[in-house]
C-alpha positions as CSV (number, residue, x, y, z in Angstrom):
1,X,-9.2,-5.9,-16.6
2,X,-5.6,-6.6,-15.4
3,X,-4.1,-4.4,-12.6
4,X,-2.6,-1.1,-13.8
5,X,-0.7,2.3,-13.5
6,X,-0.5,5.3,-15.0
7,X,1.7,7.8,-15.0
8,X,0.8,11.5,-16.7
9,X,1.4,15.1,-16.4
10,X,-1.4,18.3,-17.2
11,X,-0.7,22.0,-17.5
12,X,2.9,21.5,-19.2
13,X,4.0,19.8,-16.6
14,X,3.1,21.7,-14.0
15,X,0.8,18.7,-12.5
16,X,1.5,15.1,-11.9
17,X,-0.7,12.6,-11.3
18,X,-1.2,8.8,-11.1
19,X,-4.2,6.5,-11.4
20,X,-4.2,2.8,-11.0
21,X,-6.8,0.1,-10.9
22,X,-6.4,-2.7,-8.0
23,X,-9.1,-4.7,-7.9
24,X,-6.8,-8.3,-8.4
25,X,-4.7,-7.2,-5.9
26,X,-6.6,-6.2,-3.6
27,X,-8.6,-9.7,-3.9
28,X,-5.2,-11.6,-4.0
29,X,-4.9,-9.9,0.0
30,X,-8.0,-10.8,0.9
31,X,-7.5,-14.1,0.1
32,X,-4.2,-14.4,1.6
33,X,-5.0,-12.9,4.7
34,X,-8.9,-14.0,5.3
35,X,-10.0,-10.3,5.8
36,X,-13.1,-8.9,7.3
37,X,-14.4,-6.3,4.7
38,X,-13.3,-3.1,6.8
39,X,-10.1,-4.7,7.0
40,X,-10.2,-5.3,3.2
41,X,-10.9,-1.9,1.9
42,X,-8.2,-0.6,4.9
43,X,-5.7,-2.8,3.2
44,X,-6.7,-2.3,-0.4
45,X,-6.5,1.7,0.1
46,X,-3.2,1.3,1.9
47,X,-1.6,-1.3,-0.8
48,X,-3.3,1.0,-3.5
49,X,-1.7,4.1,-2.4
50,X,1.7,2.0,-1.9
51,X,1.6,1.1,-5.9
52,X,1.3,4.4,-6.9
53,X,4.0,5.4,-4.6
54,X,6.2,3.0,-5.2
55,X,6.3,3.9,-9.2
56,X,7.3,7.7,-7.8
57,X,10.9,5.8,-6.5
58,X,13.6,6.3,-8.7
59,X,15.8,3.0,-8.8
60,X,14.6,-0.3,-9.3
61,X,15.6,-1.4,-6.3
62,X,14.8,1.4,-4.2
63,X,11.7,0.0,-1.9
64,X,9.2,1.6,0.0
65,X,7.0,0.8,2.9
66,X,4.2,2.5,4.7
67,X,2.6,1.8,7.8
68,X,-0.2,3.0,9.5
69,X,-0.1,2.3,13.8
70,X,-3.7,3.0,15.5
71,X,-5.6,2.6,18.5
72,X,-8.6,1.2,16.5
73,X,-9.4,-2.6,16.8
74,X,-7.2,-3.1,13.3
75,X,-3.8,-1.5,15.4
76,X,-2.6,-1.1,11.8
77,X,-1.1,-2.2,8.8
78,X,2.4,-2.4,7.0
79,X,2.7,-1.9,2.7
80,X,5.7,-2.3,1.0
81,X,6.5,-1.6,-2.8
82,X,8.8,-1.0,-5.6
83,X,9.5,0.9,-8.5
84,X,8.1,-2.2,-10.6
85,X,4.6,-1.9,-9.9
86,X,4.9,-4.6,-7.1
87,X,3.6,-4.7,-3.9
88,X,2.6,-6.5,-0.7
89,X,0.8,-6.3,2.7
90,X,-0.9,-6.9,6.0
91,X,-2.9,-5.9,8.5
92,X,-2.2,-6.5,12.2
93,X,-5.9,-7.7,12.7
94,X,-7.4,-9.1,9.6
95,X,-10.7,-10.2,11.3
96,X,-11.9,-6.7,12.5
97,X,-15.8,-6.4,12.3
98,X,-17.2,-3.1,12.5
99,X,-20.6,-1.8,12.1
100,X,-21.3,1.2,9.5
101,X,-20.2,4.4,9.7
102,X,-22.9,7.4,9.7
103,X,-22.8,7.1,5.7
104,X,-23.9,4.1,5.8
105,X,-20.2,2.2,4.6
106,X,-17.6,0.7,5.9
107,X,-16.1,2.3,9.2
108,X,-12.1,2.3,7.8
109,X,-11.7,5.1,10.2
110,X,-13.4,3.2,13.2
111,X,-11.1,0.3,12.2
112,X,-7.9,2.0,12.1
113,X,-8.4,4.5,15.1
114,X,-6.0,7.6,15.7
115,X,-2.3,7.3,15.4
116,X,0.8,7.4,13.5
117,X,1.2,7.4,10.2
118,X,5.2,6.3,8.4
119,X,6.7,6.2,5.2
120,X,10.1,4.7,4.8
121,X,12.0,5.0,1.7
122,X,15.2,2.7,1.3
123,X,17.4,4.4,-1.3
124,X,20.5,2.3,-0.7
125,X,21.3,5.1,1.2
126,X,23.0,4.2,5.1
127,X,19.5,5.5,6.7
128,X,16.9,5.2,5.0
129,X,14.7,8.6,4.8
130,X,11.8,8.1,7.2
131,X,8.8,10.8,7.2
132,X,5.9,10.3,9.9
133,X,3.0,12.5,10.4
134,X,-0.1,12.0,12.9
135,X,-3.0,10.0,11.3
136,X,-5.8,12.8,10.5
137,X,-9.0,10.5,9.7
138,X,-7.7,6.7,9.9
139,X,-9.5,6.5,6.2
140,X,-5.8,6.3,4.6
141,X,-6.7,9.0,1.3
142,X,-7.1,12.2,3.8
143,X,-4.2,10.8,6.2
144,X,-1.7,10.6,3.0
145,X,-2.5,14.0,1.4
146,X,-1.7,15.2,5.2
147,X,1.6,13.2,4.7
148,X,2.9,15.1,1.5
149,X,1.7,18.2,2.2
150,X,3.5,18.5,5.6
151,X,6.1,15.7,5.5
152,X,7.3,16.2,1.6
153,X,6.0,19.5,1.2
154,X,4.2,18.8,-1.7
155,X,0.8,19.4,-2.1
156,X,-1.6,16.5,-3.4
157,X,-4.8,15.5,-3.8
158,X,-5.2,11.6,-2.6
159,X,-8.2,9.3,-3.6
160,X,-8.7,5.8,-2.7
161,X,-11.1,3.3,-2.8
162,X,-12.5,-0.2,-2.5
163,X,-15.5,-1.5,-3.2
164,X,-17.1,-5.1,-1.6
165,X,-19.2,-7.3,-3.6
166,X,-22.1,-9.0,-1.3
167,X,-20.3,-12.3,-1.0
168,X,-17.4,-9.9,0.2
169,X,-15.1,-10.1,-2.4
170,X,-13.5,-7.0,-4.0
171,X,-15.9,-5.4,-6.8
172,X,-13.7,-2.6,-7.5
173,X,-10.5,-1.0,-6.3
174,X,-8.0,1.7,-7.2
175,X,-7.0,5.5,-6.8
176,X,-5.3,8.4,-7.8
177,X,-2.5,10.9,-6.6
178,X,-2.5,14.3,-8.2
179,X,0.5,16.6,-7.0
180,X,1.1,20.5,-7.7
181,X,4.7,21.3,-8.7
182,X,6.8,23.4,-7.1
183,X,6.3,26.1,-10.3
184,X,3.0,25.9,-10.5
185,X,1.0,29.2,-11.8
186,X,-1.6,30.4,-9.3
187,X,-4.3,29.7,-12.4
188,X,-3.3,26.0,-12.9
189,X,-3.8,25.9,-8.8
190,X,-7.4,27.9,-8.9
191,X,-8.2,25.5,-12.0
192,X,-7.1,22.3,-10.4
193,X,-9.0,22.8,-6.6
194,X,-12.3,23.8,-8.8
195,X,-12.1,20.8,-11.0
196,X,-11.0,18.5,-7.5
197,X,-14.4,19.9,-6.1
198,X,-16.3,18.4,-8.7
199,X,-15.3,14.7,-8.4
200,X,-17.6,11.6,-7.5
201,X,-16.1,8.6,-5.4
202,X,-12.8,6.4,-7.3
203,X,-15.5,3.3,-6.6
204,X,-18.4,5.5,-8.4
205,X,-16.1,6.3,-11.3
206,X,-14.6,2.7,-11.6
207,X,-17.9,1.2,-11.3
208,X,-19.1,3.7,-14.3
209,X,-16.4,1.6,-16.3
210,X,-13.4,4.4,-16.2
211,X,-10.1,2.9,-16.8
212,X,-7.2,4.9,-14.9
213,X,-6.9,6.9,-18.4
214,X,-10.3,7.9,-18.5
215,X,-10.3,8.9,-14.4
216,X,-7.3,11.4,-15.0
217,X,-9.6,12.7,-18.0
218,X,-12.1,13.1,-16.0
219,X,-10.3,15.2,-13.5
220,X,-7.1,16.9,-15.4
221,X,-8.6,16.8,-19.1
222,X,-9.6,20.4,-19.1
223,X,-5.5,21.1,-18.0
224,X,-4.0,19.6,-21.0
225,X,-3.7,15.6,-19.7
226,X,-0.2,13.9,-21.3
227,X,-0.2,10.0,-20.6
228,X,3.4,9.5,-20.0
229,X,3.2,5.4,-19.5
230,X,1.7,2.6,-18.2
231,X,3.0,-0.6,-15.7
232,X,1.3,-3.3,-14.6
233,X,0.6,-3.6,-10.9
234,X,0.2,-7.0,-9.0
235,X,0.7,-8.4,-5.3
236,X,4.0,-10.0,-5.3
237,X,6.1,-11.3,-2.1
238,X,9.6,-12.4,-2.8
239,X,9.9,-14.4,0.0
240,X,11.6,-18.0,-0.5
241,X,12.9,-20.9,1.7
242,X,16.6,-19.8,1.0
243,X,15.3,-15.9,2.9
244,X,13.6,-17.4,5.8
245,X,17.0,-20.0,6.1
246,X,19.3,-16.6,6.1
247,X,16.8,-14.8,8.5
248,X,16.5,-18.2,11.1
249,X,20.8,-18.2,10.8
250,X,20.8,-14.4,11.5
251,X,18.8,-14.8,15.1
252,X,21.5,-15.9,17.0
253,X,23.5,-19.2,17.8
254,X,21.5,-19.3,21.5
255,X,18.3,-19.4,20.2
256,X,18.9,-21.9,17.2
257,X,20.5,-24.0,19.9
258,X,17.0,-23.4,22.4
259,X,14.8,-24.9,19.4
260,X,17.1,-27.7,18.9
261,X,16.5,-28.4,22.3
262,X,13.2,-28.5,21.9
263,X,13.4,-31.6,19.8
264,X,10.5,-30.2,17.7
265,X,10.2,-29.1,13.8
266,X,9.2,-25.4,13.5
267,X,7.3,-23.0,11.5
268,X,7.7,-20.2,10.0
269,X,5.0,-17.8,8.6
270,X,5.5,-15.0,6.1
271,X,3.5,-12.2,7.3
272,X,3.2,-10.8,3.5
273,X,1.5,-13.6,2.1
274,X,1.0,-16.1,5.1
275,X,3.5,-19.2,3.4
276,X,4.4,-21.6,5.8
277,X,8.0,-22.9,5.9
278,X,8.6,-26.1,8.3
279,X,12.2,-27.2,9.5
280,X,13.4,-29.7,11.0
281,X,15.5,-30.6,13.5
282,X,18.0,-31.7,11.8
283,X,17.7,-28.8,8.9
284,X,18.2,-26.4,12.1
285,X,21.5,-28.3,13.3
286,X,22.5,-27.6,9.7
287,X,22.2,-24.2,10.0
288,X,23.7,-23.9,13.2
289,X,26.6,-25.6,12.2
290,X,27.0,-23.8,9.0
291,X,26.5,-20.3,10.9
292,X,30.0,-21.7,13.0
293,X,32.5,-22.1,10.2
């Protein structure tokens, strides 16, 4: 099954929600970045929660990125998105190797540690708007329905997971978001926490064979469940030769001139999806003469 969001509302519109399957995203990190399986389901979480928040954006070039600073042996991780469905990531330690937790899976918590938890969103605006709120659990779900609640004062219900095959690939992976209007009747909110008691694990349901249709049955079916639409989701970086050229001529004349000096080719490595671009001397002298005229 591709990679996919949806988008719906329950109780005439008194609810929101989202609920996206990752799995092929979450692989396509894990393979990009060579990452322990603590550091996998981190990521995955963080880049599925970033797809679903991305589609919440309003313009199509509006982006958003979250990340998540710790004192645990992962320090953290950066997610960006848009309002396409795309998204890419990283984590700041991508070999991180953890024993269980006490229920017996993978310590995300341990990994990540306590800390700081951002979201940035860039409008087009001059700042962009920048919420931060203090990690609660380092396990990314519980951490981002802190974030709305106090941040955007909306109050969500967050579920995340990922789910390692034995050879440590990515099984399963996806989530949800479900978010209470500002209207909402205090039935639809007695009617909502009951049915939000009752639900098993995103892995448990995905592994049942749920597609994100069926999980927002499953948990808003009972409160009249509209499907609104549907986008694909995948791990995308849009970075090219001609960016990292723009970025090496934005550094500084000085420092162009210092590698020069050097006499030496460098290398420059995307941290989103690890590409390597090599230039030479003489591409470098290029740039530094173009950055005179």
């Amino acid at each position: 099954m591709k990679d996919y969001l949806v988008r719906a509302t329950a109780a005439d519109a008194q609810i929101r929600a989202f609920a996206v399957t990752t799995r092929e995203t979450v692989e396509t990190a894990r393979e990009k970045h060579n990452t322990s399986p603590v550091v996998t389901a981190a990521l995955g979480r963080l880049l599925t929660a970033g797809a679903m928040m991305g589609s919440m954006l309003k313009g199509e070039k509006d982006i958003l990125t979250i990340q998540v600073k710790g004192d645990g042996p992962m320090r953290g991780m950066t997610v960006t998105a848009d309002a396409l469905g795309r998204v890419k990531g990283y984590a700041y330690e991508p070999q991180v190797i953890l024993p269980a937790n006490a229920l017996g899976k993978l310590d995300v918590g341990g990994a990540v540690g306590r800390g700081m938890l951002s979201v940035i969103k860039d409008m087009g605006l001059k700042e962009p708007y920048v919420g931060q709120t203090v990690l609660q659990t380092g396990e990314i779900a519980e951490d981002l329905t802190y974030y709305f609640a106090t941040s955007e004062q909306v109050p969500s219900c967050v579920g995340l997971g990922v789910l390692m095959e034995k050879d440590n690939t990515v099984k399963q992976a996806g989530g949800f978001i479900i978010q209470l209007m500002p209207f909402a009747a205090e039935e639809t909110i007695v009617a909502l926490e009951k049915k939000l008691t009752e639900i098993i694990s995103v892995t448990a349901m995905l592994e049942a064979g749920n597609t994100p249709e069926q999980i927002l049955e499953i948990l808003l079916g009972e409160l009249g469940l509209q499907i609104l639409d549907t986008m694909p989701v995948e791990y995308y970086c849009n970075c090219d030769r001609e960016r990292v050229e723009r970025a090496l001529a934005g550094i500084g004349k000085k420092d162009l001139q210092e590698m020069i000096d050097d006499g030496k080719e460098i290398e420059v490595n995307c941290d989103f999806c690890n590409t390597k671009y090599t230039f030479s001397v003489g591409e470098l002298e290029s740039l530094l003469q173009r950055g005179r005229k």
